[in-house]
Backbone as ProteinMPNN parsed JSONL, in Angstrom:
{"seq_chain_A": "XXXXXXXXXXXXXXXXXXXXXXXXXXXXXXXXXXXXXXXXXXXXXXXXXXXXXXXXXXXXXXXXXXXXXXXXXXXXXXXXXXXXXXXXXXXXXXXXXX", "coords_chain_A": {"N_chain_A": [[-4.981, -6.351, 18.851], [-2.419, -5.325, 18.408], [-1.244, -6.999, 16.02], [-3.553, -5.509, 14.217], [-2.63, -2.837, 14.376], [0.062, -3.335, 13.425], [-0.542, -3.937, 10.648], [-1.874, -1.176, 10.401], [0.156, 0.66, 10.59], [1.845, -0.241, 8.752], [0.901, 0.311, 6.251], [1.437, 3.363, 6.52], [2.574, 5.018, 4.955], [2.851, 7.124, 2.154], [4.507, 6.353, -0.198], [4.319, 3.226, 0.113], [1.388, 3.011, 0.5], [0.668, 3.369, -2.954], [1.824, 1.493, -3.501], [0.403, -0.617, -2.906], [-2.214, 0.071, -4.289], [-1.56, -0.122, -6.274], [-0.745, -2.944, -6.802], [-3.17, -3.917, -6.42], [-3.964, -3.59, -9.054], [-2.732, -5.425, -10.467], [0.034, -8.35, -10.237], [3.071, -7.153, -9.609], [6.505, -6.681, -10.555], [9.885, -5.603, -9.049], [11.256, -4.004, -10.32], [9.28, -2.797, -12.299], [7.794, -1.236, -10.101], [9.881, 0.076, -8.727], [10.599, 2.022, -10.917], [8.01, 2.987, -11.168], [7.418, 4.489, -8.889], [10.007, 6.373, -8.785], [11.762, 5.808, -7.105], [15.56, 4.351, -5.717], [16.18, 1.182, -5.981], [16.845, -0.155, -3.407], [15.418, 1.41, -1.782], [12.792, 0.57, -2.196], [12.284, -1.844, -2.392], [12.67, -2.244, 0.583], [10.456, -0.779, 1.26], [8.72, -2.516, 0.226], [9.077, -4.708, 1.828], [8.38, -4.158, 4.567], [5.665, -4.611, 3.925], [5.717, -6.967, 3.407], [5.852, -7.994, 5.759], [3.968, -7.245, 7.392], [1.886, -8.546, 6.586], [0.596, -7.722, 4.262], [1.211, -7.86, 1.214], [2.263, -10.354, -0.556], [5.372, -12.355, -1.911], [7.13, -13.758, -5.422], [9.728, -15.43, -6.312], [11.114, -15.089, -9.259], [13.584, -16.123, -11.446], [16.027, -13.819, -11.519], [13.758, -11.767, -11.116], [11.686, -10.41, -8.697], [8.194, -11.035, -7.593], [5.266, -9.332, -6.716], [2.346, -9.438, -5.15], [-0.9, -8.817, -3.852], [-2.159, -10.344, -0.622], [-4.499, -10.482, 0.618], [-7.322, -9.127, -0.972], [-9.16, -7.381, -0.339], [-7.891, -5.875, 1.028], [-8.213, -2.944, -0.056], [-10.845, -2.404, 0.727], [-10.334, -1.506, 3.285], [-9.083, 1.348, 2.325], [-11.331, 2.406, 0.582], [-12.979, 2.825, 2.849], [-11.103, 4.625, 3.989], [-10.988, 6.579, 2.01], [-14.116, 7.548, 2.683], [-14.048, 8.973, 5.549], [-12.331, 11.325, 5.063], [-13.776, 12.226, 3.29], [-15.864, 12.899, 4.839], [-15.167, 14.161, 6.804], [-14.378, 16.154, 5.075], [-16.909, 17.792, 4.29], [-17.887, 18.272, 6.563], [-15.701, 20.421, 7.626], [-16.155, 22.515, 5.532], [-19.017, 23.099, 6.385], [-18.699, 24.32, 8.416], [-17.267, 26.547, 8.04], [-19.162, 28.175, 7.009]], "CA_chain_A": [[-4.778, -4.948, 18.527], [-1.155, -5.486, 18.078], [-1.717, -7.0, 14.589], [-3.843, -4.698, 13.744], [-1.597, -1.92, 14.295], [1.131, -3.519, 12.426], [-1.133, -3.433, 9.545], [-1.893, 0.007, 9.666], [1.61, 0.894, 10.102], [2.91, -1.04, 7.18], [0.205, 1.433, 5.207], [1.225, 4.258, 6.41], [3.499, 5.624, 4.052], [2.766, 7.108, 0.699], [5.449, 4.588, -1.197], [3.495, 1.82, 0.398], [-0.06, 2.881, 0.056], [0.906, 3.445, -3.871], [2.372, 0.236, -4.261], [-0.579, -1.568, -2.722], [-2.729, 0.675, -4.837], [-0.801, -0.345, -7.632], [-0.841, -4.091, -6.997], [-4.733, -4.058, -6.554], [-4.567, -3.895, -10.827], [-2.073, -6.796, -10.92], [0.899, -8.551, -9.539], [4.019, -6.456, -10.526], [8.214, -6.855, -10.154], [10.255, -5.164, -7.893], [11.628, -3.23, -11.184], [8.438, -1.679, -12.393], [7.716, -0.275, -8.956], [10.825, 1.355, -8.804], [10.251, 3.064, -12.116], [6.654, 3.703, -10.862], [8.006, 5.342, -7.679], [11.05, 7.232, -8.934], [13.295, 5.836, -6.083], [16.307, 3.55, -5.843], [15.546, -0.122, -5.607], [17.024, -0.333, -2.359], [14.259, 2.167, -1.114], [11.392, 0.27, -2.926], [12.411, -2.94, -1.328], [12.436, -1.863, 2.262], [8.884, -0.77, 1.41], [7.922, -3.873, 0.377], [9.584, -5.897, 3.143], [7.93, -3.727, 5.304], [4.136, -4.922, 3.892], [5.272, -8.347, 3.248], [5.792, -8.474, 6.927], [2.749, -6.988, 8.149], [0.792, -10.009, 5.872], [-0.319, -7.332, 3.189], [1.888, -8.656, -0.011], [3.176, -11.926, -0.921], [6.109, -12.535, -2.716], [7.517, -14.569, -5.987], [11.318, -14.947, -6.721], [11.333, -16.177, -10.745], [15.072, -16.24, -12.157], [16.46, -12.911, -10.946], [13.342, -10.973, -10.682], [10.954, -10.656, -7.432], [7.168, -10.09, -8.062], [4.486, -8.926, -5.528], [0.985, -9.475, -5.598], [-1.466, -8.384, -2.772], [-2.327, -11.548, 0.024], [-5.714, -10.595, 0.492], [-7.529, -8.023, -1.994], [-10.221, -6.705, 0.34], [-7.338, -4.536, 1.98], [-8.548, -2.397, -0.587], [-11.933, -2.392, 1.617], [-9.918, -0.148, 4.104], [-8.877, 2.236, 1.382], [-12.771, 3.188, 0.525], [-13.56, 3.26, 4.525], [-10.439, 6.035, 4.742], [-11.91, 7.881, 1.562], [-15.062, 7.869, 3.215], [-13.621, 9.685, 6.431], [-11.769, 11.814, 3.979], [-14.922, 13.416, 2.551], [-16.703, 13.377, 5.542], [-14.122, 15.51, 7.252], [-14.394, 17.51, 3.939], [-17.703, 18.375, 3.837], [-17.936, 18.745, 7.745], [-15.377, 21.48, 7.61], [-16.737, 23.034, 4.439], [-19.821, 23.409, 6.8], [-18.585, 25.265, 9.616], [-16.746, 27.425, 7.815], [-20.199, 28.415, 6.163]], "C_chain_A": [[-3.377, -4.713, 17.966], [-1.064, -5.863, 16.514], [-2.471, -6.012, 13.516], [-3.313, -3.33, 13.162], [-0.5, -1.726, 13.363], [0.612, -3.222, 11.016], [-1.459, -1.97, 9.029], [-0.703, 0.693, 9.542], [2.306, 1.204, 9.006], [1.993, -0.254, 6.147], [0.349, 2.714, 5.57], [1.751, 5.521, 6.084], [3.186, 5.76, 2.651], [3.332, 6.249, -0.623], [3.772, 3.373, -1.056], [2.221, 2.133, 0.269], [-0.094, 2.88, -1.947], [1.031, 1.923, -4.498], [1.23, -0.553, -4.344], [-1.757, -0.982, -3.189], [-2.679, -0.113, -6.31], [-1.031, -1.943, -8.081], [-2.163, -4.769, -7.019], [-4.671, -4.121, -8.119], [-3.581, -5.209, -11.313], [-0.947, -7.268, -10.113], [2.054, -7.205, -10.512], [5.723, -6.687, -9.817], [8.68, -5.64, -9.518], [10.703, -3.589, -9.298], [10.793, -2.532, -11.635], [7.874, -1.067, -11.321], [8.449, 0.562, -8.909], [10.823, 2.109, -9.8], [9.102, 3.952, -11.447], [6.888, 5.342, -9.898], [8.658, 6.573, -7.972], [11.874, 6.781, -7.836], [14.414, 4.318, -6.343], [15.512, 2.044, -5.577], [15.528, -0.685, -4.124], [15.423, -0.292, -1.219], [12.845, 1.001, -1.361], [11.368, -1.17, -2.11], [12.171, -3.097, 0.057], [10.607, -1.692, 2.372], [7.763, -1.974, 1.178], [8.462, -5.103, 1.415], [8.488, -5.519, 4.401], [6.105, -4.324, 5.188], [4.05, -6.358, 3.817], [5.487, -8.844, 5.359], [5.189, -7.99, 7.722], [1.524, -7.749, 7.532], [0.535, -9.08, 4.668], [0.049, -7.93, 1.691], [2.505, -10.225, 0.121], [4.289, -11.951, -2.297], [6.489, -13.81, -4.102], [8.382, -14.653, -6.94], [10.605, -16.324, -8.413], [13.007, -15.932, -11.596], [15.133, -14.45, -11.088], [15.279, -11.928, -10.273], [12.087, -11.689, -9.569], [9.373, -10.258, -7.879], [6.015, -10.34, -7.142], [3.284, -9.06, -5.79], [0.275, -8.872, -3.722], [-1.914, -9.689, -2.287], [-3.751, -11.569, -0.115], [-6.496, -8.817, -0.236], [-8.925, -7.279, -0.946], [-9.676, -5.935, 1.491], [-7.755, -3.128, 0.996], [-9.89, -1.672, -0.361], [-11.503, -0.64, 2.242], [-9.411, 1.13, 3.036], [-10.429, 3.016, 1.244], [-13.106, 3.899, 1.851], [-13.005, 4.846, 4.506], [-10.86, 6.997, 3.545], [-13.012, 8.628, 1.673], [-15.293, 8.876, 4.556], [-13.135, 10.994, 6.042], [-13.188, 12.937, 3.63], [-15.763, 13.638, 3.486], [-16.185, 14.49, 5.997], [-14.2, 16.971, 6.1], [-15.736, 18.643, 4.397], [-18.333, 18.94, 5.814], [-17.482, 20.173, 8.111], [-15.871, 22.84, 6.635], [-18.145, 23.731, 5.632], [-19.671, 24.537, 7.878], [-17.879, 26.5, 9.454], [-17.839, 28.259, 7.384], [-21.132, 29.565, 7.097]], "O_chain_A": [[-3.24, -3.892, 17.059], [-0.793, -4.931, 15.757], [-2.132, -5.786, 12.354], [-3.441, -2.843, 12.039], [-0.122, -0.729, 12.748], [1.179, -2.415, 10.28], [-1.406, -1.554, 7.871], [-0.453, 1.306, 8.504], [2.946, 2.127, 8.503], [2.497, -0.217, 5.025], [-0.492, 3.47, 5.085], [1.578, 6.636, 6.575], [3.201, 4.773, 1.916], [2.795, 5.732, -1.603], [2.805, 3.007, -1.724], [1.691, 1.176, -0.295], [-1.083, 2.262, -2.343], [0.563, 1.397, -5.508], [0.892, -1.129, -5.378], [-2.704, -1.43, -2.542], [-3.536, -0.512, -7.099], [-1.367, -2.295, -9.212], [-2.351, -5.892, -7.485], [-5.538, -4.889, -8.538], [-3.729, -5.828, -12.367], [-0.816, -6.578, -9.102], [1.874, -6.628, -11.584], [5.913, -6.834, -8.609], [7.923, -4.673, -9.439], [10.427, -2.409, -9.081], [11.135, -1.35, -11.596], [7.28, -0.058, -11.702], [8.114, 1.743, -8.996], [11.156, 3.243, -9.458], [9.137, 5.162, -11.224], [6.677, 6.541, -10.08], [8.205, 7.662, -7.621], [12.841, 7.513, -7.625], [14.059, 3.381, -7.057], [14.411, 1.925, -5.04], [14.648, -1.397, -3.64], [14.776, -1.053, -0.5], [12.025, 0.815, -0.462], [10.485, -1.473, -1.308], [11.527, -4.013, 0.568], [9.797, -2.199, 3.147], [6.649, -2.257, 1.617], [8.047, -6.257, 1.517], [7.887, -6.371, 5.056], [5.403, -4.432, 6.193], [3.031, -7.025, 3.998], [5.221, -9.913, 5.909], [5.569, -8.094, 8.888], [0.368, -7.588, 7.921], [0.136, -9.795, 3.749], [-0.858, -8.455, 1.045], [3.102, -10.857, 0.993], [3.995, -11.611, -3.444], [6.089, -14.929, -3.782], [8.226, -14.234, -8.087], [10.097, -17.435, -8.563], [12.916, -15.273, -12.632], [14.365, -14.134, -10.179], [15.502, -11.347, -9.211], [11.676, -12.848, -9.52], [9.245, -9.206, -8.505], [5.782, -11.497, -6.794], [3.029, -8.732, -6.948], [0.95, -8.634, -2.721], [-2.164, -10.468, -3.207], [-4.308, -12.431, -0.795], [-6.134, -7.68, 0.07], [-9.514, -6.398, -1.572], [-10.269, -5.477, 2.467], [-7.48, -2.092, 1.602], [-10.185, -0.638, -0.961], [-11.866, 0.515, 2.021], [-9.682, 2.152, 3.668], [-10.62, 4.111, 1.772], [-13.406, 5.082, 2.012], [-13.638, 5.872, 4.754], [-11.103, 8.162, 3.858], [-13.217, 9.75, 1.209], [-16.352, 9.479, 4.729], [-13.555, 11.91, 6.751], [-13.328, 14.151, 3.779], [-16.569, 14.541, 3.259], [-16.579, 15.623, 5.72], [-14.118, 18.19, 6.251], [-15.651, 19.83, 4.715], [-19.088, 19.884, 6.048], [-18.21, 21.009, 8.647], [-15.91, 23.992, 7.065], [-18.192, 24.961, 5.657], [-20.461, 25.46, 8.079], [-17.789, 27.37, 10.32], [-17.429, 29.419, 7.347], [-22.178, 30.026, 6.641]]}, "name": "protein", "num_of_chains": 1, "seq": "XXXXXXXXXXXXXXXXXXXXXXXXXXXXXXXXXXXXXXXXXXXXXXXXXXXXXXXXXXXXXXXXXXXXXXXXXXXXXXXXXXXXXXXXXXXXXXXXXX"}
């Protein structure tokens, strides 16, 4: 459960669900994130330290720059599950208001 936890954790910040949003269409450098984002690099880093050490990213230093890919791509799984909660909740409330 402890693992588990860490995992949802390490997703449960808008930065970091973005990024790992982001890296589901390819690997990408530490530099077009921070563009992506709008924040300092500092910031963007922390967020990815934070997923590479809950297992979700993997890293790969090439001359100066760093570039991220996702470890396993069927964290993208849990993404559908929580849009699926998401609209249930929608259409639940939608109902009772009715």
């Amino acid at each position: 459960m402890e693992a588990r936890a860490k995992v949802m954790k390490a997703l449960s910040h808008p930065s970091r669900l973005f990024i790992v949003d982001e890296l589901s269409r390819g690997e990408r450098c530490v530099c077009e994130l921070t563009e992506m984002i709008g924040a300092d690099v500092s910031t963007v880093s922390k967020h990815l330290a934070v997923l590479k050490d809950a297992g979700v990213v993997l890293d790969d230093r090439r001359g100066v720059q760093v570039y991220y890919r996702l470890r396993v791509p069927c964290i993208l799984n849990f993404f559908g599950c929580v849009e699926a909660v998401i609209e249930e909740t929608s259409r639940c409330i939608a109902s009772e208001s009715e």
